[in-house]
MARKE-547185 format. One record per residue (C-alpha): x, y, z; residue in one letter. Coordinates in Angstrom, 1 decimal, padded with zeros to 4 digits. Each point is the difference from the previous one (the first is absolute). Last residue first. Example, Ala and Ser with C-alpha at 12.3 -4.5 7.8 and 13.67 -1.06 7.14 Angstrom:
// residues 2
<node><px>013.7</px><py>-001.1</py><pz>007.1</pz><res>s</res></node>
<node><px>-001.4</px><py>-003.4</py><pz>000.7</pz><res>a</res></node>
***
This chain:
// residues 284
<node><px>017.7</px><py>-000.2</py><pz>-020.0</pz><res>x</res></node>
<node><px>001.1</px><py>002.6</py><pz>002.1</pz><res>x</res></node>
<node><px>000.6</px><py>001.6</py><pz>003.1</pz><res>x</res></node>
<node><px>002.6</px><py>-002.9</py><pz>000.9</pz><res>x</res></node>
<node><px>001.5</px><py>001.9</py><pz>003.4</pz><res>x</res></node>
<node><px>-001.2</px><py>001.7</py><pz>002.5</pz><res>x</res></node>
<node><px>-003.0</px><py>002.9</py><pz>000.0</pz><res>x</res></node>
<node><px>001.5</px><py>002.0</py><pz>003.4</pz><res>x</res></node>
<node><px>-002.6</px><py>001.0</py><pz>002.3</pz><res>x</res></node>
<node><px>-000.8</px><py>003.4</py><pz>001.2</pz><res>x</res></node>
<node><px>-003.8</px><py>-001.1</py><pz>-000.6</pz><res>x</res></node>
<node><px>-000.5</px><py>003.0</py><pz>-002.5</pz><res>x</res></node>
<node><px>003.3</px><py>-000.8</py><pz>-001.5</pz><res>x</res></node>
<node><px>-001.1</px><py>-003.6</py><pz>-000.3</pz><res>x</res></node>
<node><px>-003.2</px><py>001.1</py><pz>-001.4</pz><res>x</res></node>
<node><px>001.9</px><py>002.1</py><pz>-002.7</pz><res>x</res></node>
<node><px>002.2</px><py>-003.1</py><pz>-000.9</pz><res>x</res></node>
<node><px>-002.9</px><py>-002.4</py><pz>-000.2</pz><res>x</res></node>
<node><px>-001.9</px><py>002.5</py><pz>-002.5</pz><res>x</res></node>
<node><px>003.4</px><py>000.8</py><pz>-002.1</pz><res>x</res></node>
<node><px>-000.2</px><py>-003.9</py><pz>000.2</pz><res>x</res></node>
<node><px>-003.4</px><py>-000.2</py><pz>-001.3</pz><res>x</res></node>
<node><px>000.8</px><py>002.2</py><pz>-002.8</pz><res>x</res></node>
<node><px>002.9</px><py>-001.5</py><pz>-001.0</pz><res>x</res></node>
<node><px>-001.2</px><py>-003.1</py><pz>-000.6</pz><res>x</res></node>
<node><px>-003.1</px><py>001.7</py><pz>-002.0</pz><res>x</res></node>
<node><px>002.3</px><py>001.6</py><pz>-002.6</pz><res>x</res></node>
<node><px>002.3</px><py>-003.2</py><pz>000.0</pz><res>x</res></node>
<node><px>-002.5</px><py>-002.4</py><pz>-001.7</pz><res>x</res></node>
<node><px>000.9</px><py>-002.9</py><pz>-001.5</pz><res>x</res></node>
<node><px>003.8</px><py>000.3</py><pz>001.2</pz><res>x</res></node>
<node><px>000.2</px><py>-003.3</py><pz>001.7</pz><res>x</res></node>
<node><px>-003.1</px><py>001.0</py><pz>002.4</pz><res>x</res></node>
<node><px>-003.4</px><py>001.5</py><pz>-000.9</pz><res>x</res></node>
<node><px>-001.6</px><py>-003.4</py><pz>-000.3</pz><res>x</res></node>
<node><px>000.3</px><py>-000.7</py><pz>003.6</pz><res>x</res></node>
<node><px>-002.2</px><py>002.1</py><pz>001.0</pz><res>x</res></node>
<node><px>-000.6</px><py>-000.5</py><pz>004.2</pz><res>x</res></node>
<node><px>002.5</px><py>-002.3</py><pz>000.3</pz><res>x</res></node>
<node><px>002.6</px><py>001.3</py><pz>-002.2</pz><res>x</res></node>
<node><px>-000.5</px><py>004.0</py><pz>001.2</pz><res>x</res></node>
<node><px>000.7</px><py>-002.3</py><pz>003.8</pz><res>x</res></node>
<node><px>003.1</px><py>-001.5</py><pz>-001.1</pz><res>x</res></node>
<node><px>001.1</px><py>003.4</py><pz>-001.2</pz><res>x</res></node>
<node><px>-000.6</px><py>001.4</py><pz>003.1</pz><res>x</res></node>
<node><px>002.5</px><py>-002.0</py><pz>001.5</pz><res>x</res></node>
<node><px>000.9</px><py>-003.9</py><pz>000.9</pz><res>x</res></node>
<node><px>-001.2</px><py>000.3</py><pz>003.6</pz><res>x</res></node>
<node><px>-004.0</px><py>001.0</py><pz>-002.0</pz><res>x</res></node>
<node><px>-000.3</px><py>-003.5</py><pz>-001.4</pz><res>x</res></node>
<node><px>-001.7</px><py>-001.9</py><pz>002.4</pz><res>x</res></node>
<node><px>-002.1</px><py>003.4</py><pz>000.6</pz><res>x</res></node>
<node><px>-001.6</px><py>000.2</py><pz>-003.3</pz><res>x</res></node>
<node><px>-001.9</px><py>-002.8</py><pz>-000.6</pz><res>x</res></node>
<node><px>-002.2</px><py>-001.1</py><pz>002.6</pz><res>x</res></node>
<node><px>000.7</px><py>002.6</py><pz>002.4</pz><res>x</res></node>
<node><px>-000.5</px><py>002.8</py><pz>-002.6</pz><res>x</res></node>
<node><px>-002.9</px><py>-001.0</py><pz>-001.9</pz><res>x</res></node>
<node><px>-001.8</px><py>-000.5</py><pz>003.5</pz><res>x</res></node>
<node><px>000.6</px><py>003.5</py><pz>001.0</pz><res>x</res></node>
<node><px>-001.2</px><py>001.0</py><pz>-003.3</pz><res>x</res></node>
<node><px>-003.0</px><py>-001.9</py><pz>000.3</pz><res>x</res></node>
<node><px>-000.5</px><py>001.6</py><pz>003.7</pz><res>x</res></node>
<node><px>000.4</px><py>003.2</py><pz>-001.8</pz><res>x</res></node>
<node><px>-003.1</px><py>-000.5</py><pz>-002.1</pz><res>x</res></node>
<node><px>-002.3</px><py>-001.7</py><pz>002.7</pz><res>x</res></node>
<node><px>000.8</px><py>003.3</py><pz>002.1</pz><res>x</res></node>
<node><px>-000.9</px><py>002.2</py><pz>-003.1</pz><res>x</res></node>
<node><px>-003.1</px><py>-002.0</py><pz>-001.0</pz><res>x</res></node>
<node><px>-001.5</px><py>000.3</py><pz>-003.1</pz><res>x</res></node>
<node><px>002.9</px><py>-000.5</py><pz>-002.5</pz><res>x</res></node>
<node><px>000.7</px><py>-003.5</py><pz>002.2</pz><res>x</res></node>
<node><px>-003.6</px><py>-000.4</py><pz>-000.4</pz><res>x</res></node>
<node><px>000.4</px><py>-000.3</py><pz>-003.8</pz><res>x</res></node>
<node><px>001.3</px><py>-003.4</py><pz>000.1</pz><res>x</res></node>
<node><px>-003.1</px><py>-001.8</py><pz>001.3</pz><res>x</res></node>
<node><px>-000.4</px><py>-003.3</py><pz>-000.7</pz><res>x</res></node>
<node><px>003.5</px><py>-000.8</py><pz>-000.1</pz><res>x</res></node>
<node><px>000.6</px><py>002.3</py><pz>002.7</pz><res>x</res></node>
<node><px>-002.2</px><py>-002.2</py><pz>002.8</pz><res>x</res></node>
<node><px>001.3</px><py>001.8</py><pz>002.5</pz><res>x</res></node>
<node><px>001.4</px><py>-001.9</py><pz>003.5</pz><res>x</res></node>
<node><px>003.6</px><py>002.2</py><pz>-000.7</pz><res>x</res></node>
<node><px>001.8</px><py>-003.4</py><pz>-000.9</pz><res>x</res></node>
<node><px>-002.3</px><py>-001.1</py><pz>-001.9</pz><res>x</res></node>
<node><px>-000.4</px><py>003.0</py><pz>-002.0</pz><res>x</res></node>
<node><px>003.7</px><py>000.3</py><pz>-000.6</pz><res>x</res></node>
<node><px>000.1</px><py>-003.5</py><pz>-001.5</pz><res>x</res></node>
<node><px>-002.7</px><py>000.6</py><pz>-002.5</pz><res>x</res></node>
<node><px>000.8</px><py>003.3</py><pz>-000.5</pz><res>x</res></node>
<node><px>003.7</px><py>-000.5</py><pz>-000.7</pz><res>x</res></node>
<node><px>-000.3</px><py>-002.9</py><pz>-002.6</pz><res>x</res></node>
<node><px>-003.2</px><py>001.8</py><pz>-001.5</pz><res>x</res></node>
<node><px>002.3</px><py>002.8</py><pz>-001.3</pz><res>x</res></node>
<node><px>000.8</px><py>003.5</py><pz>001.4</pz><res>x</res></node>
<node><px>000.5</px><py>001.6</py><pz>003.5</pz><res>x</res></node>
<node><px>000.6</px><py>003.7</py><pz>-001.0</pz><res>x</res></node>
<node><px>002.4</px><py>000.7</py><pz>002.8</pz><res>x</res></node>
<node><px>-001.9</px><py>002.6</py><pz>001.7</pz><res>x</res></node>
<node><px>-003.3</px><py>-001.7</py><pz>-001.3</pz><res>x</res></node>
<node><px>-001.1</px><py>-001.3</py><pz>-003.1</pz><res>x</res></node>
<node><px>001.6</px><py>-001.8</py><pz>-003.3</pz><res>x</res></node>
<node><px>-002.2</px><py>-002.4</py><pz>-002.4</pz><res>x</res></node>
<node><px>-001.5</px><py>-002.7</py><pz>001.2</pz><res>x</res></node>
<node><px>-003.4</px><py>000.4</py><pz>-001.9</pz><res>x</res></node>
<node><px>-003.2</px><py>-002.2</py><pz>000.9</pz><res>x</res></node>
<node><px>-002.8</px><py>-000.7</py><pz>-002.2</pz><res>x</res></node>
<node><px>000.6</px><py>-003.5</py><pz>000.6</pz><res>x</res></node>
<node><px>002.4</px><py>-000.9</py><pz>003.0</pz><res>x</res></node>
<node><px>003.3</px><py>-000.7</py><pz>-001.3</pz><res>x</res></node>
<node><px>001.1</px><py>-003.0</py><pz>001.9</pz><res>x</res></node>
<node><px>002.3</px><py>-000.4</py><pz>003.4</pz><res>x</res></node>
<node><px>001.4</px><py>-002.9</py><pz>000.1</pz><res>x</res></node>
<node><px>-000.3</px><py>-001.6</py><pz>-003.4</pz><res>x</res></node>
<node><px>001.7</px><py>003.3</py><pz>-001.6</pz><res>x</res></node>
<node><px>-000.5</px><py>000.6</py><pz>-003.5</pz><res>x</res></node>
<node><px>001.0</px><py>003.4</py><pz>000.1</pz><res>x</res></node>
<node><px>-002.3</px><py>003.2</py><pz>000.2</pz><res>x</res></node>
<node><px>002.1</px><py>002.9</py><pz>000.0</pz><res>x</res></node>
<node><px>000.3</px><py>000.8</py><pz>-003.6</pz><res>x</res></node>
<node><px>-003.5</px><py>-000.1</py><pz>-000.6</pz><res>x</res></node>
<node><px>-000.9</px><py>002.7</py><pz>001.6</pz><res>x</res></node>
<node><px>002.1</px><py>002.7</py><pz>-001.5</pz><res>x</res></node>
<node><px>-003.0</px><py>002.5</py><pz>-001.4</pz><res>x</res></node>
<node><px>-001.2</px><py>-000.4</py><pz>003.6</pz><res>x</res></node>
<node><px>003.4</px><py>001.2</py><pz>001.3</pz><res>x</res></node>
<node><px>-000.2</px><py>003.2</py><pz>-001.8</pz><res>x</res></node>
<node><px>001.9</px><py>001.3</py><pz>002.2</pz><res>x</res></node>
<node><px>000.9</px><py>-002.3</py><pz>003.0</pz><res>x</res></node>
<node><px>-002.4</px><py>000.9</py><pz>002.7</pz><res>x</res></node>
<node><px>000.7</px><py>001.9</py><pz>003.2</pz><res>x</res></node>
<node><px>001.7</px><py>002.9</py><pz>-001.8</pz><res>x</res></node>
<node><px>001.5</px><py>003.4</py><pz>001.8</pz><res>x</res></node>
<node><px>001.8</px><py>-001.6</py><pz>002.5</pz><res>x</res></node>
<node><px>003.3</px><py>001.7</py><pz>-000.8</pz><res>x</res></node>
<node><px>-000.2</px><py>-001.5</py><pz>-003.3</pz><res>x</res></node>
<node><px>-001.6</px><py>-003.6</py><pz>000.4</pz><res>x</res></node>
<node><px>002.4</px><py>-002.3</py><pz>-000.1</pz><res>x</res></node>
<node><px>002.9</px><py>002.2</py><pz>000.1</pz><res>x</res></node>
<node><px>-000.7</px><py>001.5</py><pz>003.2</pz><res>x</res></node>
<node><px>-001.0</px><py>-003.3</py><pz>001.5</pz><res>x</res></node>
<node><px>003.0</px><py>-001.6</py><pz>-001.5</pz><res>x</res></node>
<node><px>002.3</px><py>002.8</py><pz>001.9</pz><res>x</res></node>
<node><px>-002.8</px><py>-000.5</py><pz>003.2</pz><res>x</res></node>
<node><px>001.3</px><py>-003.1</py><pz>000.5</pz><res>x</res></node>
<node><px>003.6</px><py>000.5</py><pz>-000.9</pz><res>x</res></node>
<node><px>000.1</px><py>002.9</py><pz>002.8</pz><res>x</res></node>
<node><px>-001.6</px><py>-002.0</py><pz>002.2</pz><res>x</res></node>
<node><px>002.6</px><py>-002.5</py><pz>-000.1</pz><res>x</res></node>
<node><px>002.6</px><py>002.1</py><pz>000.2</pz><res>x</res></node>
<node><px>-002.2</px><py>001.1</py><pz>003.2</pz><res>x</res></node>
<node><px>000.5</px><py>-003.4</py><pz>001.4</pz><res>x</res></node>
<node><px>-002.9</px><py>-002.9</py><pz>000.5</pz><res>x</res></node>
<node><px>-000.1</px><py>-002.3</py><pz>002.5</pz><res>x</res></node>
<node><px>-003.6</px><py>-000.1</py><pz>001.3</pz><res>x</res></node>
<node><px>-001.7</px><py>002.6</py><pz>-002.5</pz><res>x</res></node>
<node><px>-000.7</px><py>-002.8</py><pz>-002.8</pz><res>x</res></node>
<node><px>-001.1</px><py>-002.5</py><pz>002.3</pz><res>x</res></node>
<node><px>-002.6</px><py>002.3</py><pz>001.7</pz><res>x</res></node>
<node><px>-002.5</px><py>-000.6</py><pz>-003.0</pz><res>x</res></node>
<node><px>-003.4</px><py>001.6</py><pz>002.6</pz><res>x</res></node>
<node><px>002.7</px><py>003.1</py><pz>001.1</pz><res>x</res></node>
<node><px>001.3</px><py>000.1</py><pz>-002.8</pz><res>x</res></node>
<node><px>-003.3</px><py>000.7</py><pz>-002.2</pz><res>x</res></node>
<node><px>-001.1</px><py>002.6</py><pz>002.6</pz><res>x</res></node>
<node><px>003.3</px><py>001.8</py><pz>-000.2</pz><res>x</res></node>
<node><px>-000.1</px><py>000.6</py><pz>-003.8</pz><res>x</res></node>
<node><px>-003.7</px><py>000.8</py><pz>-000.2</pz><res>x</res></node>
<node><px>000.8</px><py>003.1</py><pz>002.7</pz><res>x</res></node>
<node><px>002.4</px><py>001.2</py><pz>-002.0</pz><res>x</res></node>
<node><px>-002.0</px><py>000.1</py><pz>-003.5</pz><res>x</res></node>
<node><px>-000.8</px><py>-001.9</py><pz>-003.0</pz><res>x</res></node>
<node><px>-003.2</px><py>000.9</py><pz>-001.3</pz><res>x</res></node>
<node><px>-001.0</px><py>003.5</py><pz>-000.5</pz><res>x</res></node>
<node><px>003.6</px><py>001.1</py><pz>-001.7</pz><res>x</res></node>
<node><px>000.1</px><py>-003.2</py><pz>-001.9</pz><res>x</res></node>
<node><px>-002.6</px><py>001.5</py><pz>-002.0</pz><res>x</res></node>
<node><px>002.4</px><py>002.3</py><pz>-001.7</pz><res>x</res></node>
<node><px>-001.3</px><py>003.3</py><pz>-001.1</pz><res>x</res></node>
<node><px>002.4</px><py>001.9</py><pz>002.3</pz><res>x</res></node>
<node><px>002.7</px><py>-001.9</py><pz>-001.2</pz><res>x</res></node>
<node><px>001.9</px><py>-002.2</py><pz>002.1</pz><res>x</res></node>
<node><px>003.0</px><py>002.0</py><pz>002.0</pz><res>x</res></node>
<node><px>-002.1</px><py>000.3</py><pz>003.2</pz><res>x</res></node>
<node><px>000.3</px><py>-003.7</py><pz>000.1</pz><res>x</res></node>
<node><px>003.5</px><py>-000.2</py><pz>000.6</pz><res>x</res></node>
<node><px>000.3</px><py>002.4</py><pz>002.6</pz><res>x</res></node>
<node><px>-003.4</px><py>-001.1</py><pz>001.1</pz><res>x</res></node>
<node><px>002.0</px><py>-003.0</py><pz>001.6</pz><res>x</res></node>
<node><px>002.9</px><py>001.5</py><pz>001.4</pz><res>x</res></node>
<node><px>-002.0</px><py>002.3</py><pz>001.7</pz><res>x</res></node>
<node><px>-002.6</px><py>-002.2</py><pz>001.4</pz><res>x</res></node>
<node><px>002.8</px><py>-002.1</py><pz>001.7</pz><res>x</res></node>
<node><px>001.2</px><py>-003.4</py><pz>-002.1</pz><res>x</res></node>
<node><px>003.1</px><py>-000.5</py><pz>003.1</pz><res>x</res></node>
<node><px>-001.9</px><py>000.2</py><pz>003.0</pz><res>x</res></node>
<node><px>-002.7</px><py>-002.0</py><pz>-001.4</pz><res>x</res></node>
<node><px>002.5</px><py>-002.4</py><pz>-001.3</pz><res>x</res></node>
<node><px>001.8</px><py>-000.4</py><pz>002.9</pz><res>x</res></node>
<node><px>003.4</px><py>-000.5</py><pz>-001.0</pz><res>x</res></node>
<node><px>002.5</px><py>-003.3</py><pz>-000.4</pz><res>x</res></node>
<node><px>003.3</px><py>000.7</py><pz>-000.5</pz><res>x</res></node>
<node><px>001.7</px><py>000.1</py><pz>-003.6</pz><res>x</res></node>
<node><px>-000.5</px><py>-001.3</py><pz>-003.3</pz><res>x</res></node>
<node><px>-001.5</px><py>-003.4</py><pz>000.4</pz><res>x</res></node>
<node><px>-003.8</px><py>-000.8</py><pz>000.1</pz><res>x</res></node>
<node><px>-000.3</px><py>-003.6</py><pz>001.2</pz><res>x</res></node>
<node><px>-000.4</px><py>-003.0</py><pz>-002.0</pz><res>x</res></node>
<node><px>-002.8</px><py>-000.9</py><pz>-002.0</pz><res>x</res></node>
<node><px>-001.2</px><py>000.2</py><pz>-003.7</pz><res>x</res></node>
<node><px>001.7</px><py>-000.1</py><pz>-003.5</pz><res>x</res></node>
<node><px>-000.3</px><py>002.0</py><pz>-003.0</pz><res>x</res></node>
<node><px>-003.3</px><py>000.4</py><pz>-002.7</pz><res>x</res></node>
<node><px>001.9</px><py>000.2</py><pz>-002.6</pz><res>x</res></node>
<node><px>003.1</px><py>000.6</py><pz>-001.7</pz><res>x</res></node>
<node><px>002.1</px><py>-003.5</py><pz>-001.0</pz><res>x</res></node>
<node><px>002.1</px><py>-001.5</py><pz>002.1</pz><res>x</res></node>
<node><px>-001.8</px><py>-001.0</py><pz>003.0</pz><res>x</res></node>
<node><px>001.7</px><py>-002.2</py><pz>003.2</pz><res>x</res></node>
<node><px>-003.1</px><py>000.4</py><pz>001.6</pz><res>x</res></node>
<node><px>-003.0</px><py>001.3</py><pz>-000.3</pz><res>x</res></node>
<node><px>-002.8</px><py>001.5</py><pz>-002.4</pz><res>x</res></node>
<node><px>001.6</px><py>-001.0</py><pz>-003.2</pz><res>x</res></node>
<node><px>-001.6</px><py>002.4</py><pz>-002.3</pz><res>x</res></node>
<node><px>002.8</px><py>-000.3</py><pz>-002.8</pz><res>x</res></node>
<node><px>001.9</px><py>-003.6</py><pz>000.6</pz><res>x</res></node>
<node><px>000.6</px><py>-001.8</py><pz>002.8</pz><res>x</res></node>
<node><px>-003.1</px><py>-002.1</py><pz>-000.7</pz><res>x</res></node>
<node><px>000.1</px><py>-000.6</py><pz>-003.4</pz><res>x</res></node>
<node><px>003.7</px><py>000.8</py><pz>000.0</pz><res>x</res></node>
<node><px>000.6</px><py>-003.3</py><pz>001.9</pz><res>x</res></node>
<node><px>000.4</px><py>-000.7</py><pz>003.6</pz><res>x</res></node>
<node><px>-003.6</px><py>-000.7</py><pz>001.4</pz><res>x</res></node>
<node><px>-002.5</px><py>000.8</py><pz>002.6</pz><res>x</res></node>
<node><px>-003.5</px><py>001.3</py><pz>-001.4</pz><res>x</res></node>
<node><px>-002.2</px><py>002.6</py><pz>000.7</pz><res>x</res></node>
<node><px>-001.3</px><py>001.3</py><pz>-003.2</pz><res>x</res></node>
<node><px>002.5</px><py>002.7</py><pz>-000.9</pz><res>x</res></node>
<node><px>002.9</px><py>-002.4</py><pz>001.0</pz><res>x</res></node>
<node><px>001.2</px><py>-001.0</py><pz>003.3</pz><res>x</res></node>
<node><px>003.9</px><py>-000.6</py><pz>000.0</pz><res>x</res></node>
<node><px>001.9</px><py>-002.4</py><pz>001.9</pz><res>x</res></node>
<node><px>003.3</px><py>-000.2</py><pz>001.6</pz><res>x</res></node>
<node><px>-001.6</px><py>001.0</py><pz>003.3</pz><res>x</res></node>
<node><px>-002.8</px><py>-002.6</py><pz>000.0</pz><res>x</res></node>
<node><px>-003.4</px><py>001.7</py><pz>-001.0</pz><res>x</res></node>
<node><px>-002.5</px><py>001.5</py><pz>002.1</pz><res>x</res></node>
<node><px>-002.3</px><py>000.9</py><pz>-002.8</pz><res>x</res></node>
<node><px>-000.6</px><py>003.3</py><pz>001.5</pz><res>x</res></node>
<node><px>-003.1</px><py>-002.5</py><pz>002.2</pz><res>x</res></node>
<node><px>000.8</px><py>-003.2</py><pz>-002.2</pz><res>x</res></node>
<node><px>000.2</px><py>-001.3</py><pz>-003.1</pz><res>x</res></node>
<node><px>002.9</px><py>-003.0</py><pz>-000.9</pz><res>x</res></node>
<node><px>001.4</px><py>-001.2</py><pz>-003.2</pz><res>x</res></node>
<node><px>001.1</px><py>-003.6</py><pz>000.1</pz><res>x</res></node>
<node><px>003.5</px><py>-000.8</py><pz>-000.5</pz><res>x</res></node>
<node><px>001.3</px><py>-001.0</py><pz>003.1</pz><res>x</res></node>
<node><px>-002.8</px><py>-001.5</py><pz>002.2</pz><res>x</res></node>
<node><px>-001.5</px><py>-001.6</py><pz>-003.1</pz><res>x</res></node>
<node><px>003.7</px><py>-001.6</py><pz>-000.8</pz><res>x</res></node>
<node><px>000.1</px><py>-000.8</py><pz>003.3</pz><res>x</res></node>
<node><px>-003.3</px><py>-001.8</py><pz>000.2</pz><res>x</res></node>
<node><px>000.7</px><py>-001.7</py><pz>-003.2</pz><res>x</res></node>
<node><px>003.1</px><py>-001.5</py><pz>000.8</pz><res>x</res></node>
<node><px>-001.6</px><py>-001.5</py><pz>003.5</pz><res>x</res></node>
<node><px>-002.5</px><py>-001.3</py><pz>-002.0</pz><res>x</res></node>
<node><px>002.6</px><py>-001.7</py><pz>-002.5</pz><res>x</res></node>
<node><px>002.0</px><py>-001.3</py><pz>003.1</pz><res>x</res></node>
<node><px>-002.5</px><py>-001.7</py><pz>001.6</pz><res>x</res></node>
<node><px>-001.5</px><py>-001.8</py><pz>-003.5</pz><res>x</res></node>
<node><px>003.4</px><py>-000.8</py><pz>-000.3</pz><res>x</res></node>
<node><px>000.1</px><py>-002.0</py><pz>003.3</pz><res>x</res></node>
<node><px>-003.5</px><py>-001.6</py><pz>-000.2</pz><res>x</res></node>
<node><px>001.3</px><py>-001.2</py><pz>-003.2</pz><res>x</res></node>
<node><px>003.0</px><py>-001.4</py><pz>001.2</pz><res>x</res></node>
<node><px>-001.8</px><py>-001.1</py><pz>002.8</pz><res>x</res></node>
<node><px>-002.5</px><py>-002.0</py><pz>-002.7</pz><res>x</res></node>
<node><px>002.9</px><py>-001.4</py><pz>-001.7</pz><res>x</res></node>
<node><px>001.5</px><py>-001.5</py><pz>003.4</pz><res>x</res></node>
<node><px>-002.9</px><py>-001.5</py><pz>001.2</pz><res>x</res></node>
<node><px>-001.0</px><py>-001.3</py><pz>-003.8</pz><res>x</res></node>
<node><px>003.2</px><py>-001.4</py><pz>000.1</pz><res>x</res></node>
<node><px>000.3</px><py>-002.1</py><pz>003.4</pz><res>x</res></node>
<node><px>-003.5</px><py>-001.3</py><pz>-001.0</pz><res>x</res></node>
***
């Protein structure tokens, strides 16, 4: 009797042990999906939303975190690179149409983004206005610039010929059929991993309905907004060239200097415009 009590607490006792194992092992190891993924500090989300440490997640198109690959960058933290300005006081009419008046006259841009778009979206997605400095305007509206030349484009070109490079097998935010994820907006918001997400965020169904962001000028500056805090801003106190990384990382390590340059001959002029200096780390 004496035996089978003490075999059956031994057994009770590893039994213990082995669920307590597995829980921490689970609570370790397991990747995680959340709002931005949300993942601990050492970790990276990948393309799809998951936390983890290896190249498959830190890897090209990690979204956040520790990344070391190009991508998609990393999201939160504040803005860095000086004081922070009133944005309205700070993105006047002038400064804006001084970019936009150098689209083509033929570009379609020209009756679609505008000033007045630009204020309305901030003012409904204050987060992005609420700390942010004029070096960091200056690198916003540097991608902006070369995103869509000067304003000029609000669709990729020939993004529907591209369509099926931006739908990934994402279990989070599926490819909707008929749908195409390709680039749109100020800061060409591409791939179902950003539409899904962004459109929950904003309260639109984007999945659904990609093209609205082409349709609506606030909508589209709101998604840029949103492109920006989530994976741009976290990175913008380590330079510009953090942020060319974020927002296209396959241009960095020499792959494509030409259009490095170009956005920080942007970020530099903006800078100048802003009677800010540029800092340090310009490229990637």
């Amino acid at each position: 009797m004496a035996n089978y009590a003490k075999t059956t607490t031994r057994k009770n006792t590893l039994a213990l042990f082995l669920t307590t194992l597995h829980v921490l092992i689970l609570t370790v190891s397991k990747p995680v999906t959340s709002q931005n993924c949300g993942c601990a500090p050492d970790f990276c989300c990948s393309k799809y939303g998951y936390c983890g440490q290896t190249d498959e997640y830190c890897g090209d198109d990690c979204r956040e975190g520790p990344c070391r690959g190009g991508g998609n960058g990393g999201g939160g933290g504040g803005g860095g690179g000086g004081d922070a300005v009133s944005l309205e006081g700070t993105v006047t009419p002038e400064f804006f149409n001084s970019i936009l008046s150098q689209a083509r006259d033929n570009c379609v841009g020209k009756g679609f983004y505008s000033h007045n778009a630009f204020i309305a979206a901030a003012n409904s997605y204050p987060s992005f206005g609420s700390s942010i400095s004029k070096r960091e305007i200056a690198a916003f509206f540097a991608h902006v610039t070369h995103e869509t030349e000067f304003m000029c484009y609000i669709e990729e070109i020939d993004g529907p010929a591209k369509a099926g490079d931006y739908c990934t097998d994402d279990p989070n935010y599926p490819c909707a059929q008929g749908k195409a994820y390709y680039g749109r907006g100020p800061i060409q918001l591409t791939g179902n991993y950003n539409y899904g997400p962004c459109g929950r965020d904003l309260n639109e169904n984007l999945l659904a309905f990609p093209e609205k962001v082409a349709q609506d000028p606030v909508l589209a500056f709101k998604t840029a907004f949103w492109f920006w805090t989530t994976n741009v801003r976290g990175k913008f106190n380590q330079g510009f060239g953090a942020t060319i990384r974020a927002v296209n990382g396959i241009e960095c390590n020499g792959r494509n200097t030409v259009t490095v340059e170009k956005r920080i001959g942007y970020f530099r002029d903006y800078c100048g415009k802003l009677g800010v200096e540029p800092g340090d780390n310009l490229s990637c």
